[in-house]
C-alpha positions in Angstrom: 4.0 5.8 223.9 1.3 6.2 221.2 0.0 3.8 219.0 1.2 5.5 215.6 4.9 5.6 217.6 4.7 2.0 218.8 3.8 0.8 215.2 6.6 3.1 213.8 9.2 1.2 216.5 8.1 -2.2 215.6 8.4 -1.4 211.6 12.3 -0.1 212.6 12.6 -3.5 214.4 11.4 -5.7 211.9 13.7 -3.8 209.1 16.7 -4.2 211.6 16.1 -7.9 211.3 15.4 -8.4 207.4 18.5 -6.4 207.1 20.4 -8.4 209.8 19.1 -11.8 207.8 20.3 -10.4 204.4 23.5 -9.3 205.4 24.3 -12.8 206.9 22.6 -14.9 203.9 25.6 -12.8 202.0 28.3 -14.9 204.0 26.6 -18.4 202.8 29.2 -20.2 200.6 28.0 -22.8 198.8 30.1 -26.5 198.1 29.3 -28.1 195.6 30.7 -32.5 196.4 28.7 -35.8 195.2 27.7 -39.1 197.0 27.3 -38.6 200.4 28.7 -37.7 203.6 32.0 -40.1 203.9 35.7 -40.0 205.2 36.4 -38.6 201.4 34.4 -35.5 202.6 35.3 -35.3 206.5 38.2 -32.5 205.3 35.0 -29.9 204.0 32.8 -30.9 206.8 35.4 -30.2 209.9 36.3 -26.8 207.8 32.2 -26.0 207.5 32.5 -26.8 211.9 35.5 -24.8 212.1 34.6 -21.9 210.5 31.1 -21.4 211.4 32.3 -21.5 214.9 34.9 -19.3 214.8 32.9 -16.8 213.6 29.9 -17.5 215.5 27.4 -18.6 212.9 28.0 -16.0 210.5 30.1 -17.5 207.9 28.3 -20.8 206.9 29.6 -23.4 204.1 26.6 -25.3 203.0 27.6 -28.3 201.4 25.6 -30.1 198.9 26.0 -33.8 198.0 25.4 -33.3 194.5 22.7 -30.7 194.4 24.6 -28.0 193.0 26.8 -29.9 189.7 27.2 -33.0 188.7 31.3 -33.8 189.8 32.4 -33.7 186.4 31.6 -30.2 186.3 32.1 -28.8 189.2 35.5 -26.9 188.2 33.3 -25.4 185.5 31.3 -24.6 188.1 33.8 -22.7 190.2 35.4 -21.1 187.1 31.2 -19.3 186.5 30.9 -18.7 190.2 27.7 -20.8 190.5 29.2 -21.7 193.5 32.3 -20.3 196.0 33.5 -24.0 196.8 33.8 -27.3 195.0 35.6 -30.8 195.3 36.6 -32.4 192.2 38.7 -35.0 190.9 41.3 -34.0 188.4 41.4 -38.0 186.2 38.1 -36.3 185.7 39.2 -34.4 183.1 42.9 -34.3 182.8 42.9 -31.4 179.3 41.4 -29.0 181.8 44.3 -29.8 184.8 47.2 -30.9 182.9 49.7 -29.9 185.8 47.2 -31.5 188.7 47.8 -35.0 186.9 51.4 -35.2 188.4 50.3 -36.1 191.9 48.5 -39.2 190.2 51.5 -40.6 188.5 52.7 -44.0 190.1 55.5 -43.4 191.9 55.2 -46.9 193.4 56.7 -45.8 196.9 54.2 -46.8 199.9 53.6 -43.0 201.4 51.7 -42.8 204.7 48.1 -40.3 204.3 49.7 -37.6 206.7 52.7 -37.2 204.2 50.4 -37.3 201.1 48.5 -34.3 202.4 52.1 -32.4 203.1 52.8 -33.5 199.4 50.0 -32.4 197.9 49.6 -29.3 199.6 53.4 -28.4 198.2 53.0 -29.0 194.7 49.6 -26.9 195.0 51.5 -23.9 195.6 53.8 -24.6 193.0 53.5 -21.8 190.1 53.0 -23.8 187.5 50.0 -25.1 189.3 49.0 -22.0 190.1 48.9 -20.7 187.0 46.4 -23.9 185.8 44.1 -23.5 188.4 44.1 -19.8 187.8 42.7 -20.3 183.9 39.8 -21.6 185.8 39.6 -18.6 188.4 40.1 -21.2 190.9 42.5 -21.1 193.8 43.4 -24.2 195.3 42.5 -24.7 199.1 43.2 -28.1 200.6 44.2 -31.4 199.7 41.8 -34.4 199.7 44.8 -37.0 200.1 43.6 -41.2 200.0 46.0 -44.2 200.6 47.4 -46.0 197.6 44.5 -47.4 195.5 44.1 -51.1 195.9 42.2 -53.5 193.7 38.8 -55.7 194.1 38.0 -58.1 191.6 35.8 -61.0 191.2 38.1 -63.1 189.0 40.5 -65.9 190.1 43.0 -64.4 192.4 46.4 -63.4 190.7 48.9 -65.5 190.8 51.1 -63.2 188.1 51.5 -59.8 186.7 50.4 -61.3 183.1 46.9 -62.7 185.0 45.7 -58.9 184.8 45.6 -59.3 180.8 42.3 -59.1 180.0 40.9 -57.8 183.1 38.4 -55.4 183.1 39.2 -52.5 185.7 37.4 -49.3 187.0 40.2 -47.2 188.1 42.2 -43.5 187.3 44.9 -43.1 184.6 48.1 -43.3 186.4 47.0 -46.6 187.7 45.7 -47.8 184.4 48.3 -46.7 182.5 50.7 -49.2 184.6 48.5 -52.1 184.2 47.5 -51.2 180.5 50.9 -52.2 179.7 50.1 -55.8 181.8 46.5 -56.0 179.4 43.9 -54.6 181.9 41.2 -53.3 180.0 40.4 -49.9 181.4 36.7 -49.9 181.5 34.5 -46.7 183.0 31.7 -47.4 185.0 29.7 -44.8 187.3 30.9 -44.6 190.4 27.6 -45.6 192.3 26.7 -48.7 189.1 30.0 -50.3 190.5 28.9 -53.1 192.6 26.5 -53.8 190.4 28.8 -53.5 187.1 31.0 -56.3 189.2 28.0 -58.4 189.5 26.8 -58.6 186.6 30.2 -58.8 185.0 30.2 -55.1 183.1 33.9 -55.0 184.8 36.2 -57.5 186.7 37.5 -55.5 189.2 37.5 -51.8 191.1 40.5 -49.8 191.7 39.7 -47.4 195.3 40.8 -46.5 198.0 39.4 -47.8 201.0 36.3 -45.6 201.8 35.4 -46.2 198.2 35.5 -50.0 198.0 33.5 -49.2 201.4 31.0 -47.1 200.1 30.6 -49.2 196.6 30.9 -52.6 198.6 32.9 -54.2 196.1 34.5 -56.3 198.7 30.6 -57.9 198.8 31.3 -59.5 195.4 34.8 -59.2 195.1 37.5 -62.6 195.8 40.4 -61.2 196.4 42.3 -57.6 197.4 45.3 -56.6 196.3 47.6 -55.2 200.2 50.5 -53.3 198.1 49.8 -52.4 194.6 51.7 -48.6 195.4 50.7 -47.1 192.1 49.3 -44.3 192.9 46.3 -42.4 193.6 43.8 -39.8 193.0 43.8 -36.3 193.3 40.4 -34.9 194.3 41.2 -31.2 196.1 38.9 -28.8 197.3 39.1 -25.7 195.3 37.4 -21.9 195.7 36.8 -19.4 193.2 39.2 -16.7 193.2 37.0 -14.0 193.3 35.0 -14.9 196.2 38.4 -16.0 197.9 39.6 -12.1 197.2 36.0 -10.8 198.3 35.7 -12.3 201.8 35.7 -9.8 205.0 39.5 -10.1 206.4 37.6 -11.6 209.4 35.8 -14.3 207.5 38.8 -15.1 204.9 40.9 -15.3 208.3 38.9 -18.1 209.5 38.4 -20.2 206.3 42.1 -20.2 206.2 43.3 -20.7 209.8 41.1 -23.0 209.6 42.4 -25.9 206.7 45.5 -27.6 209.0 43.3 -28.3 212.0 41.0 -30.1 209.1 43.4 -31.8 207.6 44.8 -33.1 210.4 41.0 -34.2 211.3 40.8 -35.6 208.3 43.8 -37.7 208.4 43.2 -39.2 211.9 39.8 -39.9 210.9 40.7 -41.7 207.6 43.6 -43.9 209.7 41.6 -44.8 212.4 38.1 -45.3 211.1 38.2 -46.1 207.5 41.1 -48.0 206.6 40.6 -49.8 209.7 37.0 -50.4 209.2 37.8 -51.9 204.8 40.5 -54.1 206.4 37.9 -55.8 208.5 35.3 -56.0 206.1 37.6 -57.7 203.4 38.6 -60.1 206.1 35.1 -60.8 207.3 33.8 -61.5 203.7 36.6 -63.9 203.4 39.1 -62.3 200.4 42.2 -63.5 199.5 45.0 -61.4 200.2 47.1 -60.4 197.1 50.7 -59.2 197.8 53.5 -58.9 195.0 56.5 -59.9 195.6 59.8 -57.8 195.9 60.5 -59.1 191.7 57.1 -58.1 191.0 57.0 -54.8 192.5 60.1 -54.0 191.0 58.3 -54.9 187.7 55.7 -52.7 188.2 58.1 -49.9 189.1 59.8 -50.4 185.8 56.4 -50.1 184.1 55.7 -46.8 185.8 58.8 -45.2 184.8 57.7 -45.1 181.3 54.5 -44.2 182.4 56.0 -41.1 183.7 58.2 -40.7 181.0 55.2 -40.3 178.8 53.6 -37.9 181.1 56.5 -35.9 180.6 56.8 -36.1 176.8 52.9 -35.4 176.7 52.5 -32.6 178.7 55.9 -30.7 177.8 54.2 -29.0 174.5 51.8 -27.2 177.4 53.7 -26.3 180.2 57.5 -27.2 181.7 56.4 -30.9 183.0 59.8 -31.9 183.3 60.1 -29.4 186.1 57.3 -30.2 187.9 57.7 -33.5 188.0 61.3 -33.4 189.0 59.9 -31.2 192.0 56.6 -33.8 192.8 59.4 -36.5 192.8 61.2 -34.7 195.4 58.2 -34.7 197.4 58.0 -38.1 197.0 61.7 -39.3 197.7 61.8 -37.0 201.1 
C-alpha cells in the first residue's frame, strides 16, 4: 500500500471515530439533582446503571449534584430544555404544581414506602396532573416516595399538642399547615444551614425524613424525635422534558422506561433496609427521647388535617377540579 493510500485510510479511520464519538455524545442526558449522592437519589442512580447497561454504554444519564440548577429551578429548567432530566420538590413552589400538592396533604394514615411509590405513581398519570406538568413541557417519570416526616427539635420534649406553640420548624406545607394551627412557627432555613440553624437557635426543630435528618445531622443537636407524627410527606419526582422524552431512538426510550420499576423497587429496599434503619440507630445512640402521640392525640391531629385539606380544596378549586383529584389521591390512600 502506498504512503498517500495509507494516510488516506488512517484520515477515513480517524473520521469514523469523531463521527462514532459525536453520535454517542448525542445520547448523553443530563439530570440536574442537589446535595449529594444519598438514598433520596438511589431511584436516578439505579435508572443511570440500568439504562447504560442495557444499551451497552450508549445511552448515558449524567447526573449532576447541583451543577446544572439550583433545585428551586430545576422545573424551569426542564420546561427550557437546559437539561433532559431533573428532580425537584413540588412545596418548592406549589403556584407552579398546584395539582402535585395533593400527595403532600396529611392524610395522617401510617403508609408503608412500597405503597407510597404505587400511590404516587397513580396520581402521576392522573389527567389533571398531566395536564400541569405538561404547561411545563415536562412529563413525569418516577416517584421519589420518603416515609412520613418526623420531627427533631432541641426544645424540651413534648409533653402536649399545645407544647408546639411557638416552635420554630423547618418543614413542607402540608405538615405545617397541621401544626400552624397548634402555633408552630414555620420558619425556612436552607437545607444544608440546618444543623447549624438548630444550633445556634435560628429554628427549634427539623421536619425530614430519615435520610434527611441523616444527612443534616439534626439528631446531633436535637433532644427528642417524634416515632408517629403521620402527616405527611414530600413530593420530590423525577421529571423529563417532553420533547427529549418524544425524541429518543425507540431503542433508547425502550430502556429508560423498562427500566423505572426495577429502580423503584431498588430504591425502596434500599431506603428500608439501609436508611431508616441506619436514623433509628443514630437517634438511639445520641440518646433522644422518643415522642409518640397517643391514640386522643392523633385523632386530634387528624381532625386538624381535615380542614387542612378542606382548604386545599377550596384554594385550588378556582384552577383546576381539586375536589376530584383529591377524592381520587384519598382512594389511593384508603386502599
Amino acid at each position: 500500500m502506498s504512503k498517500m493510500k495509507k494516510v488516506a485510510l488512517c484520515t477515513a479511520l480517524a473520521a469514523t471515530f469523531t463521527v462514532a464519538q459525536v453520535s454517542a455524545a448525542e445520547y448523553e442526558w443530563n439530570v440536574s439533582t442537589w446535595g449529594k449522592r444519598r438514598a433520596f437519589t438511589e431511584n436516578i442512580e439505579k435508572l443511570a446503571e440500568l439504562v447504560e447497561q442495557k444499551t451497552n454504554g450508549e445511552f448515558k444519564l449524567n447526573i449532576s449534584y447541583g451543577g446544572l440548577s439550583k433545585a428551586k429551578e430545576n422545573l424551569d429548567g426542564i420546561s427550557i430544555g437546559a437539561f433532559e432530566m431533573a428532580q425537584f420538590c413540588s412545596f418548592y413552589h406549589k403556584h407552579k404544581n398546584p395539582t402535585m400538592t395533593v400527595v403532600e396533604l396529611p392524610f395522617s394514615r401510617d403508609v408503608s414506602l412500597k405503597r407510597m411509590a404505587e400511590i404516587y405513581a397513580a396520581v402521576f398519570k392522573h389527567p389533571l396532573v398531566v395536564q400541569d406538568m405538561a404547561r411545563w413541557n415536562a412529563t413525569l417519570l418516577m416517584p421519589t416516595p420518603m416515609p412520613q416526616y418526623n420531627i427533631v427539635s432541641k426544645s424540651e420534649p413534648l409533653q402536649q399538642l399545645s407544647d408546639f406553640s411557638g416552635l420554630r420548624v423547618r418543614g413542607p406545607g402540608g405538615i405545617m399547615s397541621v401544626l400552624g394551627k397548634l402555633g408552630a412557627v414555620k420558619t425556612g432555613v436552607p437545607f444544608s444551614e440546618v444543623r447549624q440553624s438548630m444550633d445556634s437557635g435560628v429554628i427549634d426543630a427539623a421536619s425530614f425524613a430519615p435520610h434527611a435528618h441523616l444527612a443534616t445531622k439534626s439528631y446531633k443537636v436535637g433532644k427528642w424525635a417524634t416515632t408517629n407524627l403521620n402527616l405527611g410527606t414530600a413530593n420530590c419526582p423525577v421529571i423529563v422534558n417532553t420533547d427529549a422524552l418524544n425524541t429518543l431512538k425507540p431503542a433508547y426510550k425502550e430502556a429508560l422506561l423498562s427500566s423505572v420499576d426495577e429502580a423503584m423497587d431498588y430504591y425502596v429496599k434500599n431506603y428500608d433496609n439501609n436508611t431508616t434503619a441506619k436514623y433509628e440507630a443514630a437517634i438511639k445512640e445520641e440518646g433522644l427521647t422518643l415522642v409518640t402521640f397517643t391514640p386522643q392525640q392523633t385523632g386530634e391531629l387528624d381532625q386538624l388535617s381535615q380542614s387542612v385539606r378542606d382548604e386545599w380544596i377550596k384554594e385550588n378549586n378556582q384552577y383546576f377540579d381539586a375536589k376530584t383529584l383529591f377524592d381520587f389521591t384519598a382512594a389511593q390512600f384508603a386502599k
